[in-house]
One Martini backbone bead per residue (centre of mass of N, CA, C, O) as a GRO file, in nm:
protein
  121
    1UNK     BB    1   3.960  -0.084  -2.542
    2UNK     BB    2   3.967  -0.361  -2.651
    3UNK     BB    3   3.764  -0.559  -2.824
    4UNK     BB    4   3.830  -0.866  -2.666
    5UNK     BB    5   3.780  -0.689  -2.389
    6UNK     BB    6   3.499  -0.651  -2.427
    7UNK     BB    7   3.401  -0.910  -2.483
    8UNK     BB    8   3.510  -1.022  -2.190
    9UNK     BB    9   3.352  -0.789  -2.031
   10UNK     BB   10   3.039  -0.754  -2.188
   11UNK     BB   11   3.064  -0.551  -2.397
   12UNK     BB   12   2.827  -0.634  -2.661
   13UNK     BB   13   2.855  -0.343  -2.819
   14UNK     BB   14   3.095  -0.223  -2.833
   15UNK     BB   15   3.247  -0.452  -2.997
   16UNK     BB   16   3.031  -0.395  -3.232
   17UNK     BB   17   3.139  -0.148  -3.278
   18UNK     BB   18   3.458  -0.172  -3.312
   19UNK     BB   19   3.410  -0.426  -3.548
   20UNK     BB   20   3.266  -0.217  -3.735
   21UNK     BB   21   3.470   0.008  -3.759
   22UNK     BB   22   3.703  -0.164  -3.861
   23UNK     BB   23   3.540  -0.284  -4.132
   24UNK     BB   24   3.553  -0.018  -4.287
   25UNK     BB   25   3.872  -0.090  -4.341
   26UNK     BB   26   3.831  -0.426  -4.304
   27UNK     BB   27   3.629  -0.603  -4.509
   28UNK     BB   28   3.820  -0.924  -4.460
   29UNK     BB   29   3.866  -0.965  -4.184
   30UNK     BB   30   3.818  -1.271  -4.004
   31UNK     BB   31   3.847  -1.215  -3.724
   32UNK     BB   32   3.620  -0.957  -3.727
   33UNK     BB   33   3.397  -1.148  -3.799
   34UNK     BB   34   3.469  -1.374  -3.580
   35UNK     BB   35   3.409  -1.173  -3.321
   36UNK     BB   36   3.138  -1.058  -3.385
   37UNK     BB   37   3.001  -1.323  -3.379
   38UNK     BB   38   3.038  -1.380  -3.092
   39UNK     BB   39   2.901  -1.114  -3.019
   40UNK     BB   40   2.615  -1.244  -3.130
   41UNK     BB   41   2.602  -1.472  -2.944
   42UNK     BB   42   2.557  -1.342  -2.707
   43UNK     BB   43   2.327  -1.215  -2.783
   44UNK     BB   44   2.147  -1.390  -2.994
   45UNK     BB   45   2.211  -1.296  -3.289
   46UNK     BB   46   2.252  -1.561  -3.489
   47UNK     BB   47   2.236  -1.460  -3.773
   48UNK     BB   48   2.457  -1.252  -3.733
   49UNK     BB   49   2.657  -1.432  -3.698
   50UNK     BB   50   2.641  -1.633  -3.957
   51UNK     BB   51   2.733  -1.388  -4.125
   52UNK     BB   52   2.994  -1.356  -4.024
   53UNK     BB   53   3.106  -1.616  -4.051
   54UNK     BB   54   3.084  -1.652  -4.369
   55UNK     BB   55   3.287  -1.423  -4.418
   56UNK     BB   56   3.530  -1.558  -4.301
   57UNK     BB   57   3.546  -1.756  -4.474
   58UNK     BB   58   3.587  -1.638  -4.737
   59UNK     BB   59   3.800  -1.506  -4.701
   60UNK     BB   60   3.968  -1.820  -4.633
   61UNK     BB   61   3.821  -2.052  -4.844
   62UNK     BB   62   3.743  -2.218  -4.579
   63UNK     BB   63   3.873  -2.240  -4.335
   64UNK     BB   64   3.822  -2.443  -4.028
   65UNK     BB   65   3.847  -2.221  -3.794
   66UNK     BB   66   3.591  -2.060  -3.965
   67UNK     BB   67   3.378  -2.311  -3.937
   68UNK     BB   68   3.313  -2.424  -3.667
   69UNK     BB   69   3.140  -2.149  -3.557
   70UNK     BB   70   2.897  -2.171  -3.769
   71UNK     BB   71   2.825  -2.452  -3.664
   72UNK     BB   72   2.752  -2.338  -3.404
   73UNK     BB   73   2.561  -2.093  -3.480
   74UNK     BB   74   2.352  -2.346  -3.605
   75UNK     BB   75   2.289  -2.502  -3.348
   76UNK     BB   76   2.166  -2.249  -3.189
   77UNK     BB   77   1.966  -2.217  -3.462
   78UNK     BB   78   1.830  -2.493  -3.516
   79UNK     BB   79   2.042  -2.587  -3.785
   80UNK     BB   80   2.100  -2.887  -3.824
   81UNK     BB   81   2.165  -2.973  -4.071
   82UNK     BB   82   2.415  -2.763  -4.122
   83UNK     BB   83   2.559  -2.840  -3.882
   84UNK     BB   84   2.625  -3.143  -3.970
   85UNK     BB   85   2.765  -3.050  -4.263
   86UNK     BB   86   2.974  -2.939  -4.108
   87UNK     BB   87   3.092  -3.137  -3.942
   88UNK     BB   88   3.163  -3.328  -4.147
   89UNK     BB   89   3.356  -3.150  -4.300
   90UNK     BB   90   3.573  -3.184  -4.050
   91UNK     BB   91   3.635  -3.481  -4.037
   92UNK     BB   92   3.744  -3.516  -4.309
   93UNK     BB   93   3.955  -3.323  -4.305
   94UNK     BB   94   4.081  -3.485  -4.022
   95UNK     BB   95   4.179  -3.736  -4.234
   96UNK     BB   96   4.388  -3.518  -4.403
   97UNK     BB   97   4.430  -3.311  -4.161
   98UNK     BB   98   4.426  -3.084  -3.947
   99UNK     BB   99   4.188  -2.977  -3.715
  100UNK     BB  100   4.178  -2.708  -3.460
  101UNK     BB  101   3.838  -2.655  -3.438
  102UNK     BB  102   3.736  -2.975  -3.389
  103UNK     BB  103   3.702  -2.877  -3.031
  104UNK     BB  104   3.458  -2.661  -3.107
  105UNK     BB  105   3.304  -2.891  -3.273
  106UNK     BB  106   3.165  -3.063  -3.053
  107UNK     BB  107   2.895  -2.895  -2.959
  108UNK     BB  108   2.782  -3.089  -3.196
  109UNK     BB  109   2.768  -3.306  -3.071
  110UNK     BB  110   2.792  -3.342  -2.729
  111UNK     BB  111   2.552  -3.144  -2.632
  112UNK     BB  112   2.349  -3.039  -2.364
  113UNK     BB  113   2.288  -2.724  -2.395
  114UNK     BB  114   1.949  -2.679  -2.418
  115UNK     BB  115   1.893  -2.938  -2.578
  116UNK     BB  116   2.127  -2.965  -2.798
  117UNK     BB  117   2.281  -3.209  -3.011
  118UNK     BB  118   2.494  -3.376  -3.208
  119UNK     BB  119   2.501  -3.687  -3.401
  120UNK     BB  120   2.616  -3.947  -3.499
  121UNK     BB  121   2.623  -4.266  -3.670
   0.00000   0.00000   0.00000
């Protein structure tokens, strides 16, 4: 089975490993950085999924598609202040350019699932 596979299937051993096995050979490519990163939030491993998003980002210059999640694995891990400079970076872009991602980085804004979610004033 595929990566993705894995991950739908909830196989997120496997996953991890598949992702990482890949990463062996392409250890810049954003896409397998971001869904390891989904992977270890599932496994609820969030510094783990934060450093896999930060590698997302950094191959991409910062794409907005791979900023998103980064703010999600922020929001999960208590990690407020930075989850909100996410968000804020993501709503500026979005006056100035389409940002994919932003419905995505809602769950930092309006989410009440387990009690975390971010307001802006």
């Amino acid at each position: 089975m595929s990566l993705l596979a894995q991950l739908r299937a909830r196989d997120y051993d496997e996953a991890v490993r598949l992702a990482k096995r890949f990463l062996t050979s392409q250890p810049n490519d954003p896409w397998e950085h971001t869904i390891l990163g989904w992977t270890y939030e599932q496994k609820r491993m969030l510094e783990q999924a934060i450093v896999e998003f930060q590698s997302a980002i950094a191959a991409t210059k910062g794409d907005s598609f791979f900023l998103a999640p980064l703010g999600h694995a922020y929001a999960l891990a208590g990690r407020r202040t930075d989850a909100e400079q996410v968000l804020h970076t993501l709503l500026a872009r979005a006056k100035k350019s389409y940002v994919f991602s932003l419905r995505h980085s809602a769950d930092l804004h309006g989410s009440r699932r387990k009690g975390f979610g971010i307001r802006l004033a």
